[in-house]
C-alpha positions as CSV (number, residue, x, y, z in Angstrom):
1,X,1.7,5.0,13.9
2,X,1.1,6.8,10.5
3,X,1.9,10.3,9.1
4,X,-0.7,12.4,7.6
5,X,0.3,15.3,4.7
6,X,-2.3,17.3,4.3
7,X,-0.9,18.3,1.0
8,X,-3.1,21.4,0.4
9,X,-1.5,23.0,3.7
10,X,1.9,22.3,2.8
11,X,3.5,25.6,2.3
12,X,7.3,23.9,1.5
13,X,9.1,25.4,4.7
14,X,11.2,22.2,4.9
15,X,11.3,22.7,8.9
16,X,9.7,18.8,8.9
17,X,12.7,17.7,6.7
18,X,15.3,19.3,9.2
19,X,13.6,17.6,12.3
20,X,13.0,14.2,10.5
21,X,15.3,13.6,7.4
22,X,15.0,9.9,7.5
23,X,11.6,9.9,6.9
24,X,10.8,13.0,5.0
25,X,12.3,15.4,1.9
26,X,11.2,18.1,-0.1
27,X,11.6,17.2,-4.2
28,X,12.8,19.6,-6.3
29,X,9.7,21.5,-6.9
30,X,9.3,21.9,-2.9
31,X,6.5,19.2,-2.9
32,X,7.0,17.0,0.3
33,X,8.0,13.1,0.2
34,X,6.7,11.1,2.6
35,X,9.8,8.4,2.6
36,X,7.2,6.2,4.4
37,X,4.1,7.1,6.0
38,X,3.7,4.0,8.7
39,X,6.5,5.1,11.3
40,X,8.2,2.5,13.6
41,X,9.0,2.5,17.4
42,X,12.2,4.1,17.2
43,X,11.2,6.8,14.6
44,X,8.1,7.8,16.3
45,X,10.4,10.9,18.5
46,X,11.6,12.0,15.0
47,X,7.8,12.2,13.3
48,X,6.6,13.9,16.6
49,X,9.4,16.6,16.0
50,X,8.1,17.1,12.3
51,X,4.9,17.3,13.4
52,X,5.5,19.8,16.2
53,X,7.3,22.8,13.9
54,X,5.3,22.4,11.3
55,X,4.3,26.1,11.0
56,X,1.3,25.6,9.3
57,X,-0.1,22.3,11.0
58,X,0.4,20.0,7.6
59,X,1.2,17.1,9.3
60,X,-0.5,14.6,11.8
61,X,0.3,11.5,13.3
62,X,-2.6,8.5,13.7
């Protein structure tokens, strides 16, 4: 499974990097980092979770 950032959408609200903080961070200009975008078995509950609060719908899973 892979994470998609639409970066455009990204609006910094961090609520991704509270719900998945192994696989996600926002730098110090509020731009997210993708720590790794192909997610493995045991992470998948944690890039679900990211996925789901995103308030603005930034991220996907595929």
């Amino acid at each position: 499974m892979k994470i998609v950032l639409n970066r455009p959408r990204c609006e910094g609200h961090g609520l991704c990097e509270e719900a998945a903080p192994t696989l996600m961070h926002l730098d110090d200009d509020g731009e997210l980092v993708l720590h790794q975008e192909e997610v493995g078995d045991a992470d998948v509950p944690l890039a679900q979770a990211a996925v789901r609060v995103c308030p603005v719908a930034a991220l996907r899973l595929a």
